[in-house]
N, C-alpha and C positions, 0 to 999 in steps of 0.2 A: 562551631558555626551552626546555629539555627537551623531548621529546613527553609522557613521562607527566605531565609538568607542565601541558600544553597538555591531558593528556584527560581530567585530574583536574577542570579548570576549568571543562571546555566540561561535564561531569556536574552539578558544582553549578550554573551557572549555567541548564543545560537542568531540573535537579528546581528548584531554586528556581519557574522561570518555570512550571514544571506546576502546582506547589501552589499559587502567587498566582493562577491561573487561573479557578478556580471561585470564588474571592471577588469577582473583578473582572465587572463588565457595565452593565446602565442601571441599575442600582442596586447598591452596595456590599452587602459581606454582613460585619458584625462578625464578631470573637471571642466578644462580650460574648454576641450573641443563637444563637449555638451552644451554649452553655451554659444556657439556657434553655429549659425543656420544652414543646412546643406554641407555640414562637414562629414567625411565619410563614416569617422567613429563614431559620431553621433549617430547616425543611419544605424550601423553596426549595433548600438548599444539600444537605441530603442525598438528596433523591427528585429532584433534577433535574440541577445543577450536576455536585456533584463524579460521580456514575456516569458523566454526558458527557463531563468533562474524561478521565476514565480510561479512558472507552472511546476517547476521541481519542489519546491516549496510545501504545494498543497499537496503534491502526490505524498511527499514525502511522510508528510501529517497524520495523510487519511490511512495509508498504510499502516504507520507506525499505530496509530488509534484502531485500527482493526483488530493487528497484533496482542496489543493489551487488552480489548476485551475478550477477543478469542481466548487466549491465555489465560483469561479470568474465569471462562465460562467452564473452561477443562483441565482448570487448575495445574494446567504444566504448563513451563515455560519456554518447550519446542511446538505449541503449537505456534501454528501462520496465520496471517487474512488468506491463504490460500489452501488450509486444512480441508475447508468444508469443499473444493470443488471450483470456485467462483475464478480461478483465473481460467482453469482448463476449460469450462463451461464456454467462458468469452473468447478464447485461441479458437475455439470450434466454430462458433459463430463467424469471427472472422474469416478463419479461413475454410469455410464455407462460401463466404462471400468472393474472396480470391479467387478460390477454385472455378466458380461460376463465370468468373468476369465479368460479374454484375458494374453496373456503372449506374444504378437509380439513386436518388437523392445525393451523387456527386460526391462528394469528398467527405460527408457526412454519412452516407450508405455504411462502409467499415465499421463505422463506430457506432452507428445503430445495430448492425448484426451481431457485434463483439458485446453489446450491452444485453442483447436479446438471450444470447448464448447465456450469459451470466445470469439471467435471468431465471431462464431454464434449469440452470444447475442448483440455483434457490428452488424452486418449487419442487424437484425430483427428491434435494434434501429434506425439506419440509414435508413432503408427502409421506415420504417412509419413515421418516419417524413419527407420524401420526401414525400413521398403520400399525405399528405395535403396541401404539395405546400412550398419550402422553407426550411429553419434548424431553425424555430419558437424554442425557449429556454422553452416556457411551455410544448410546444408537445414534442419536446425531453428527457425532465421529466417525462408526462406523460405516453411515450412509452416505459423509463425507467423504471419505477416501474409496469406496464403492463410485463413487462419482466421477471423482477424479481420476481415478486407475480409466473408467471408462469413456470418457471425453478426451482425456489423452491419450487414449486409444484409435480414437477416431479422428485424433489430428493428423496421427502417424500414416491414417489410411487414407486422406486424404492426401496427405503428403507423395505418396506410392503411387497412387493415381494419375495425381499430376501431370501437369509437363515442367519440366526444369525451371523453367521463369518461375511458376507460380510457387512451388517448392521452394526456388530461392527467398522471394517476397514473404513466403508464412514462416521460412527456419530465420529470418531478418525481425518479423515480427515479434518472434517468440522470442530471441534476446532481450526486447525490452528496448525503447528508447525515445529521448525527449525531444528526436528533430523535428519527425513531422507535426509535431505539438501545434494546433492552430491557436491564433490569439484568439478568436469569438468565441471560441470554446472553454477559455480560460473564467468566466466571469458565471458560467453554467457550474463549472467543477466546484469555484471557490463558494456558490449557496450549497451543494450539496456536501461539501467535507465542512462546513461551518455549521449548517444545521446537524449534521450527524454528529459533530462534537461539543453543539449542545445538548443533544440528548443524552450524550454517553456523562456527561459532565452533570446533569438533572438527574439522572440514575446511579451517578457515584456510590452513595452510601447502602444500595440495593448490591451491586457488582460487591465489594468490600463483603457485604455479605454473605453472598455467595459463594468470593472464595473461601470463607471458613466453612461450608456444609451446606446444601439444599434443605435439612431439618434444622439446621439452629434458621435458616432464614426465614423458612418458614412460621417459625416460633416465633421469630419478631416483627412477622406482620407483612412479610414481601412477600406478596402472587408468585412466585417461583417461574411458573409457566407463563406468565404474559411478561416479566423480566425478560427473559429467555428470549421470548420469542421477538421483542422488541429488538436487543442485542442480536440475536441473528441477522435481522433483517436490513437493521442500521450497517451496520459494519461490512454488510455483502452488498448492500446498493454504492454505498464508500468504493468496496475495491472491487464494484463493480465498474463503476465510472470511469474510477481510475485505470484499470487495467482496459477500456476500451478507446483511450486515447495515448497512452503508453508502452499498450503491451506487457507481458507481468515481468515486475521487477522483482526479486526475490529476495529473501533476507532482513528486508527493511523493518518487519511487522517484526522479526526476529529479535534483530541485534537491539534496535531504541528501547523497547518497554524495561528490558533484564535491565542493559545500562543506565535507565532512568530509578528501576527498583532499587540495585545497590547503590545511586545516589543520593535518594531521596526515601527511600522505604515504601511501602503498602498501602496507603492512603491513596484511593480512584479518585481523589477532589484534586490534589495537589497532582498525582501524575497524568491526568487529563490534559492538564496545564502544559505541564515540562515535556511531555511526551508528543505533543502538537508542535512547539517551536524545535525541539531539540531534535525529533524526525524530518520537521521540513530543512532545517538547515542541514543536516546530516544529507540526505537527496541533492540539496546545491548543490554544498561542497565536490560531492561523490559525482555529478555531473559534472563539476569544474574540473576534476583531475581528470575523466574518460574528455575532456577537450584538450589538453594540456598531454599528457603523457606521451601520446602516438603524435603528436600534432605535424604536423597539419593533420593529418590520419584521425581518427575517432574509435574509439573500444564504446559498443553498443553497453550503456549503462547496467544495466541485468546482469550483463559478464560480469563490471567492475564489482556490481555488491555481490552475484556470488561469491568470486573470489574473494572478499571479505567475510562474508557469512560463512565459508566453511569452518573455518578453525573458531570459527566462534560459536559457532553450533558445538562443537566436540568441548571448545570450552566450558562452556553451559551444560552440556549433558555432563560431563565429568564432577565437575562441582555441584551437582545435584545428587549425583549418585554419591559422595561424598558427605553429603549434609543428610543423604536420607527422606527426600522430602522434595514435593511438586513443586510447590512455590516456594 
């Protein structure tokens, strides 16, 4: 089988399992009762179901597209969209905003703090690694998880501060999950994770690059540093968004890209592609079973994919250390 043939497949097969998604949970949703005006499942299906599955959709994507360039950028396949900092940055922001009982711009406040924080954690990374002279790939790691060690530091201490409610509401938020997902918000995400994977998609054969050497890329003509810094920035405003209407899901940037590499190979043109449909329906699905599992009850999504990501992480680490080799 072909690759186009393998990424023709893996498309239908990832939209098919998107659109049976919001049909599917403790109770079935017809055809028949979609076409009828004022029916309750109908209700159910448009004001609830399908805006979640679509907003799972794009998280799903924008993650998964973080994942693979990060991974690209640091040429290992345990990096995350959340290596550099960007989720812990946005949990701070939030819950900051909780801890205060802030209530300005309403239901939108959260998710401008949580965006802001992320923001922040961009700029502290980018700052220090200019201060050593350069966008050096290890110092931008290292000043990533300096980041992160320290933003989730100060969730912890906000958390301790607290009062019990608020505590609750930021260890709820930090699960990760798709209910309080607003629909007006959905149409903001789907221009920022579409332009951001056009870019990544326009910079393919730059990324490809890169993962073979910063000097051969060099040699062939790609800016190394403005690449670089592009891919930073694309991919952390990505899960920054996302992570500020979701709360961070973990795993997702993890498990799609590896799974898409051993189906498809090393090519960023082709897995831009695969790694877009195959992570957002991958987020449906994985929201359709955290509704379905406990039901009536709900497991906050973030739990479900850790629970998936761990042995798949140890997978992945093992078989690298096996083969010898990052990528």
């Amino acid at each position: 089988m072909t690759t186009r043939t393998k990424l023709a497949s893996l498309i239908i097969i990832a939209g098919l399992a998107t659109i049976i998604s919001p049909f599917l949970g403790a109770d079935l949703i017809s055809l028949s009762s979609l076409q009828t005006p004022g029916h309750p499942e109908a209700e159910v299906f448009w004001v609830l179901r399908l805006p979640r599955s679509l907003g799972a959709f794009l998280a799903g994507a924008g993650l998964s597209l973080g994942g693979m360039v990060f991974q690209a950028l640091f040429r290992n396949p345990l990096a995350t969209p959340f290596t550099l900092g960007v989720a812990s940055g946005s949990a701070f922001g939030a819950s900051v905003y909780i801890w205060l009982g802030a209530s300005f711009l309403g239901s939108f406040g959260p998710l401008s703090a949580s965006f802001l924080g992320a923001g922040l954690s961009m700029a502290l990374v980018y700052l220090a690694t200019r201060s050593q002279g350069g966008l050096s790939t290890s110092v931008m790691l290292l000043a990533g998880v300096i980041v992160n060690f320290f933003f989730s530091s100060l969730v912890l201490f906000i958390q301790y501060i607290g009062s019990a409610t608020e505590s609750l509401r930021i260890t709820h938020w930090l699960m990760g999950s798709l209910v309080g997902l607003e629909t007006p918000r959905l149409p903001d995400l789907a221009f920022i994770i579409l332009v951001g994977a056009s870019v990544i998609r326009f910079l393919a054969p730059e990324i490809d690059l890169l993962v073979s050497g910063e000097e051969l890329a060099a040699s062939r003509g790609v800016e190394v540093k403005r690449t670089k810094l592009i891919i930073f920035v694309t991919a952390s405003i990505m899960v920054g968004a996302i992570v500020s209407l979701t709360g961070p899901i973990g795993f997702v940037g993890l498990m799609v890209p590896q799974a898409a590499r051993w189906i498809l190979g090393w090519s960023h043109k082709i897995l831009t592609i695969a790694v877009f449909f195959l992570g957002g329906a991958f987020l449906a699905v994985t929201d359709l079973l955290s509704r379905v599992i406990l039901a009536p009850a709900e497991i906050p999504i973030g739990v479900l994919t850790a629970l998936l990501g761990g042995p798949f992480f140890l997978i992945t680490l093992f078989s690298t250390r096996r083969k010898g080799q990052l990528l």
